[in-house]
C-alpha positions as CSV (number, residue, x, y, z in Angstrom):
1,X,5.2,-5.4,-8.4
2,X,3.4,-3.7,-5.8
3,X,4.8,0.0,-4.3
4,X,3.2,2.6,-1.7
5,X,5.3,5.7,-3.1
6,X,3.9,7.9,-0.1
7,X,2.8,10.2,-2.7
8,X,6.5,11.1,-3.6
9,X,7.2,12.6,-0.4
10,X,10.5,10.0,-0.2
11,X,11.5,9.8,3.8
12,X,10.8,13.7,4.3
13,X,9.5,13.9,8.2
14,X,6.0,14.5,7.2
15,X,3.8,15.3,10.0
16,X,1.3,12.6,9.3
17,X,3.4,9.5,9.5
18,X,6.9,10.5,10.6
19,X,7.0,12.8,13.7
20,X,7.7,15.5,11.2
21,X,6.6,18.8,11.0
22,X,6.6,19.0,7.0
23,X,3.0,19.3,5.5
24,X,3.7,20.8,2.2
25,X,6.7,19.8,-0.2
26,X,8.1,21.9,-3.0
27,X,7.7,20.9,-6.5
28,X,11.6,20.0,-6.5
29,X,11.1,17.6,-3.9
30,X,8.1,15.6,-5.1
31,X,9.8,16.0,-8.9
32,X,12.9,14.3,-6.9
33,X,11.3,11.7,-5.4
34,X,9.0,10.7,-8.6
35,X,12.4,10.7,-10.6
36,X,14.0,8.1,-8.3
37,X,10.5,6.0,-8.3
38,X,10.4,5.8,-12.0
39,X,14.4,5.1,-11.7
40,X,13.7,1.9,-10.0
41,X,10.4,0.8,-11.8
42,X,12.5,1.4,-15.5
43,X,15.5,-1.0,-13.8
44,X,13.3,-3.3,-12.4
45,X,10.4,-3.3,-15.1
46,X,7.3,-5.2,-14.1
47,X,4.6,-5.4,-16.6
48,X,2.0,-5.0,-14.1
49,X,2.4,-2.6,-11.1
50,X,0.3,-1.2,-8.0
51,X,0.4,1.4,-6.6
52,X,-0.6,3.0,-3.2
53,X,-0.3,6.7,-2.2
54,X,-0.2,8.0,-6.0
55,X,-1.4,12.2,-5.7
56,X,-2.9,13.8,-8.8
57,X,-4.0,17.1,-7.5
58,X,-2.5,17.7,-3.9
59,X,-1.6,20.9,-2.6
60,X,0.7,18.8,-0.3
61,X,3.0,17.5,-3.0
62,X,2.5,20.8,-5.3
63,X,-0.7,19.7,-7.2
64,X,1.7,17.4,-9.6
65,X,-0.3,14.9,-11.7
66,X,2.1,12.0,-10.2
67,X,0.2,9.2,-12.1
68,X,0.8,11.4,-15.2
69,X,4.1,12.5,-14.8
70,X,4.9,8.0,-14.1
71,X,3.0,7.6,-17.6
72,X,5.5,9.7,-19.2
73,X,8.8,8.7,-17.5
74,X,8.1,5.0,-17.8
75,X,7.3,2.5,-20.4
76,X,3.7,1.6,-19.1
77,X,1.1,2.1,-21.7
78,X,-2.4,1.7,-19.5
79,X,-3.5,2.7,-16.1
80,X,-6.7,3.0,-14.1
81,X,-6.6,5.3,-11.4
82,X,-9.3,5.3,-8.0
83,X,-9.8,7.6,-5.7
84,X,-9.2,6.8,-1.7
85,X,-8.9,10.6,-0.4
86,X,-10.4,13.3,-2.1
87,X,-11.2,16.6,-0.8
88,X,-11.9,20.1,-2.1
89,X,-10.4,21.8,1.2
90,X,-8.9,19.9,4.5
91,X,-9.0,22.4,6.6
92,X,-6.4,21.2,9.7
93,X,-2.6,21.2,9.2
94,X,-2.9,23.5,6.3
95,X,-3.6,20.4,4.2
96,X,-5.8,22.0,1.8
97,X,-6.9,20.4,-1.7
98,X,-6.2,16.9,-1.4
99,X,-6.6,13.9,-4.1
100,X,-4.7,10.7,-3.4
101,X,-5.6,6.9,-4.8
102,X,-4.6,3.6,-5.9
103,X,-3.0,2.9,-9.4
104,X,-3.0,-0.3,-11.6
105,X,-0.3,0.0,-14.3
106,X,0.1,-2.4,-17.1
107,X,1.8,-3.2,-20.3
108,X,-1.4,-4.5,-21.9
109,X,-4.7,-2.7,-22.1
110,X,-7.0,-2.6,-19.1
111,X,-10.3,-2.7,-19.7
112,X,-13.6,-3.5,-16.8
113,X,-11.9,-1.2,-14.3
114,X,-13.5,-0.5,-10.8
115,X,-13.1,1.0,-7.8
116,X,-14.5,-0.9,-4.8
117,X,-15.3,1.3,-1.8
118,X,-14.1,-0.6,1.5
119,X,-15.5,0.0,5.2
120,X,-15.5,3.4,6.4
121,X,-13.9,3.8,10.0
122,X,-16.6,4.1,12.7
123,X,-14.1,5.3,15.4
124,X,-14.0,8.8,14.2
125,X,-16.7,11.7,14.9
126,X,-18.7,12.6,12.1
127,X,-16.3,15.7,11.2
128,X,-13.0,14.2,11.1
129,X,-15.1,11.0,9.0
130,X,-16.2,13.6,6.5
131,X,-12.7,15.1,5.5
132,X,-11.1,11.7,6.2
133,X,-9.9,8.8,3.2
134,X,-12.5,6.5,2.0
135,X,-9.9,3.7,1.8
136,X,-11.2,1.4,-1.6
137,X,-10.0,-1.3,-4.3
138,X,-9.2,-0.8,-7.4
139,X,-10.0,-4.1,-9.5
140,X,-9.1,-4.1,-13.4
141,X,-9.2,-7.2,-16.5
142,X,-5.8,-7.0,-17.7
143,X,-5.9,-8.0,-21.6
144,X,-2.5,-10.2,-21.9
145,X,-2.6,-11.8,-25.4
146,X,-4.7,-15.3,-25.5
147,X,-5.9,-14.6,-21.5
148,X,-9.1,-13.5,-21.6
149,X,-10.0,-14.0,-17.5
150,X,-6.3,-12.3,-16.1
151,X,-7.5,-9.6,-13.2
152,X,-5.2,-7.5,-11.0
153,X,-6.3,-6.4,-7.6
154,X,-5.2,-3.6,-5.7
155,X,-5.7,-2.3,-2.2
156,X,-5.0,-0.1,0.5
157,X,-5.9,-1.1,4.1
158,X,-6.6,1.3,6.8
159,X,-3.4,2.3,8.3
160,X,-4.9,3.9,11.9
161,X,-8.2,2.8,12.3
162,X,-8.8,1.5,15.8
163,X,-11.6,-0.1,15.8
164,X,-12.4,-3.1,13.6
165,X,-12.1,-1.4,9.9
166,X,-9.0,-2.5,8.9
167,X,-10.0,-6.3,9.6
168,X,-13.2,-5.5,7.7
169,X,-11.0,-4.1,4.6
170,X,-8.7,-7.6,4.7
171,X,-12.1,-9.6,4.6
172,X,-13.5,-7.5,1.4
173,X,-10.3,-7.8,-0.1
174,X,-10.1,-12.2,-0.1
175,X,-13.9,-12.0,-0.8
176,X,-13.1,-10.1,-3.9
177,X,-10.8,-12.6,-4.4
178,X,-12.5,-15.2,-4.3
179,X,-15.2,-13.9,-6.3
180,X,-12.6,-14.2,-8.9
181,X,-11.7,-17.1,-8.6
182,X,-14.8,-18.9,-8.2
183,X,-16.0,-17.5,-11.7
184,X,-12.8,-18.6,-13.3
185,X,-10.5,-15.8,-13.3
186,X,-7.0,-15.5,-12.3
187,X,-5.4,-12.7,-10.7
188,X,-2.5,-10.9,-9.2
189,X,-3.4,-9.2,-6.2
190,X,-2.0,-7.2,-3.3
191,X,-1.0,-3.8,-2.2
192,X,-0.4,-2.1,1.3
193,X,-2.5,-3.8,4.1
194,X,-1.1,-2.6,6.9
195,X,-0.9,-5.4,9.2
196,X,1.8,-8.2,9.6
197,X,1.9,-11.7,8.7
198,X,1.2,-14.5,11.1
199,X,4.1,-15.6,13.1
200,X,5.7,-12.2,13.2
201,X,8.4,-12.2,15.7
202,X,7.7,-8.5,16.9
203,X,3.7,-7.3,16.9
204,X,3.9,-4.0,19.0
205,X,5.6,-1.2,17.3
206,X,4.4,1.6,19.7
207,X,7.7,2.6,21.8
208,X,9.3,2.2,17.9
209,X,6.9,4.6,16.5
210,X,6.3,7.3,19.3
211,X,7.5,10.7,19.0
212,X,9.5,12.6,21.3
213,X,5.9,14.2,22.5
214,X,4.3,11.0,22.8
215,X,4.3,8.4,25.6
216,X,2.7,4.7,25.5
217,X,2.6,1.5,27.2
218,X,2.8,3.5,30.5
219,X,0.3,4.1,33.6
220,X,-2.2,6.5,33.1
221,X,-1.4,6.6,29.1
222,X,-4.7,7.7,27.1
223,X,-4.6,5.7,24.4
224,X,-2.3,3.2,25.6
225,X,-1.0,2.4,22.4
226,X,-0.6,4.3,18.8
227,X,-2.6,4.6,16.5
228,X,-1.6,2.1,13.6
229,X,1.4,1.0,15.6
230,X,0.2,-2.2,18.2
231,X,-0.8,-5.8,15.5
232,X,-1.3,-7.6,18.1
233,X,-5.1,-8.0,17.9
234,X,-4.3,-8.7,13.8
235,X,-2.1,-11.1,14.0
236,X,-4.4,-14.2,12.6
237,X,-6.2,-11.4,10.6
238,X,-4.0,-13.2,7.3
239,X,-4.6,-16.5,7.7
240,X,-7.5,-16.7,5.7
241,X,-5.5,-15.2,2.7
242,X,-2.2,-17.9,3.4
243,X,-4.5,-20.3,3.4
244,X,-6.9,-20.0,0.3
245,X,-4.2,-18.4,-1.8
246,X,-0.6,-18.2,-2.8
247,X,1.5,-16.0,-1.2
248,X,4.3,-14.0,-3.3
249,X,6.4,-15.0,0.0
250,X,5.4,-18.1,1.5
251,X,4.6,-18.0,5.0
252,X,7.1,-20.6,6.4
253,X,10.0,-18.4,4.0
254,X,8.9,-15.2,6.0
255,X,8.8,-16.9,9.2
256,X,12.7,-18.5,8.8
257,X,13.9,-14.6,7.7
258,X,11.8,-12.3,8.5
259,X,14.2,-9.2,8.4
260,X,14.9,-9.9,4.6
261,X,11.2,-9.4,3.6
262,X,10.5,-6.1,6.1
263,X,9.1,-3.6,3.8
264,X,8.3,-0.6,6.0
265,X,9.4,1.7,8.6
266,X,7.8,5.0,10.2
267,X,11.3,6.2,10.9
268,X,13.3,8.4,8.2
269,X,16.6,7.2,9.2
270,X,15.8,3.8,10.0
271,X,16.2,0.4,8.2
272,X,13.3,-1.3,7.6
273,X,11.4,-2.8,10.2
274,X,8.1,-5.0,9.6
275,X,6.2,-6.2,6.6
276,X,2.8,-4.8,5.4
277,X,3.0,-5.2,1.5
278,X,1.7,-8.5,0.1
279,X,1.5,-10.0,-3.4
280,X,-1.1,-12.9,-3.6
281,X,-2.1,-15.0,-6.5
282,X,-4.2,-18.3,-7.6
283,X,-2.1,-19.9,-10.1
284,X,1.4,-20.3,-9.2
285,X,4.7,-17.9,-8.8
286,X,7.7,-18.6,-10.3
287,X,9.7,-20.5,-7.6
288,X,12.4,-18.5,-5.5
289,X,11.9,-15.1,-8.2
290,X,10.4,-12.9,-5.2
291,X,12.2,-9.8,-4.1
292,X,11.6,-7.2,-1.5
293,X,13.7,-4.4,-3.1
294,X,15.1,-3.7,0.5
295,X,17.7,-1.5,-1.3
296,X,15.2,1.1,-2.8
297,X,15.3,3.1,1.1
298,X,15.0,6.5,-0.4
299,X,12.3,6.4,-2.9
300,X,9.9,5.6,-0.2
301,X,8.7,4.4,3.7
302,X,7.6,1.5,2.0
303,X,10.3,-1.1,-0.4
304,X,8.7,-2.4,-3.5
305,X,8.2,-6.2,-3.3
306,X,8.1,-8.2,-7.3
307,X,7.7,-11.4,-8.3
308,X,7.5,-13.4,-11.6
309,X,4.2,-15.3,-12.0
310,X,3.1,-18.1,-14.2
311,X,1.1,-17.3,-17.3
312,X,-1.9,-19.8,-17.6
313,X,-2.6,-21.9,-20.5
């Protein structure tokens, strides 16, 4: 199962991502939020789980441990944690201390963890760059009994990068991949990459998006589009990935429904809207087990997506 738990902030209007004006949260509210994501992981119970957006020492969600706190509220018995913002003092927006990453979670016992820093944006001046997120990877063996080669990948695209970052990130991510699977491995990989699949019906989410202070796609608008908000320069950014590997959602499947597999939405009282969470593989998913957990539309601004995969021989 992969999951970006927006670092238990559930749909609170955070100013970041949501038109909000809520920086900090309260130690009830994360302690809320982390008890309805640990609700659905213990009903659902995947032996292997990724995670995006997972704080361990953030004055922004009340410097909870919330890979920790998961540990003890759930069955898992290994994780490997890496870091993809970390920051003494962020000193805008009163965001303070900040330390947010990516989480691999497993039954079995993880061993050759590593995190695998990704492109840094080049958009941004040398101030903003410093205090900013180093997006990464976070690769790990995962030691299932008589599988000696079984690797889970996890990533976290850049979300509002405007130049060509987030295209870079997709490219390291399949070359890891293949990597992989060119020394014999197999592996489950995906996370949050931010960008749609080919074929998407809708590809410009910026009038979706805007805030009540914002205007785009209008004369004289500088930008003309949101950041993180217009795929349609992405949309054959995928393709690659569809073609080389196996999608927990088959590309045709998407294309024929696309509404049943959205998994995100910037809007707190919103449905969801457009899919950015993928599950990939080299072996072979059990046929028709996939399931965006549409349902789960408090936890989160993103819907978990598992699937059941073959074990190989």
């Amino acid at each position: 199962m992969t999951w970006n738990i927006r670092f238990g902030a559930g749909r609170i209007p955070w100013f970041g991502d949501a038109c909000g004006n809520r920086v900090i949260l309260s130690e009830d509210e994360v302690y809320g939020s982390l008890r309805a994501i640990a609700g659905k992981i213990n009903t659902v119970k995947p032996d292997i789980l990724l995670l995006q957006e997972v704080d361990i020492n953030s004055k922004r969600s009340g410097y909870i441990d919330q890979l920790q706190w998961l540990l003890d509220h759930t069955y898992f018995n290994y994780a490997v944690y890496g870091s993809q913002w970390k920051a003494q003092f962020i000193p805008s927006d009163g965001l303070g201390r900040m330390e947010e990453g990516n989480v691999i979670l497993s039954r079995w016992k993880i061993s050759d963890a590593t995190r695998l820093q990704l492109a840094l944006r080049s958009d941004q001046d040398k101030l903003t760059r410093y205090f900013y997120e180093r997006c990464c990877m976070v690769t790990a063996r995962i030691d299932i009994p008589h599988i000696d080669n079984f690797y889970a990948v996890n990533i976290h695209a850049s979300a509002f990068a405007t130049d060509d970052t987030k295209q870079k990130h997709i490219i390291q991510f399949k070359d890891e991949l293949d990597r992989i699977n060119k020394n014999g491995g197999w592996f489950v990989a995906g996370g949050d990459l931010n960008t749609l699949p080919p074929g998407s019906d809708t590809t410009d989410y910026c009038i979706q998006d805007m805030c009540s202070w914002e205007s785009f796609h209008s004369a004289g608008d500088d930008p003309l589009h949101k950041e993180g908000s217009n795929y349609e320069p992405e949309k054959h950014w995928l393709e690659a990935l569809y073609e080389s590997y196996q999608c927990a959602v088959p590309l045709d499947t998407y294309q024929a429904s696309q509404f049943k597999y959205f998994t995100h939405t910037t809007r707190g009282a919103h449905f969801w809207d457009r899919t950015l969470d993928y599950l990939f593989t080299n072996y072979q998913w059990v046929d028709h087990s996939v399931v965006t957990h549409q349902e789960a539309t408090g936890e989160s601004d993103h819907a978990p997506v598992s699937v059941l995969i073959m074990i190989p021989k």
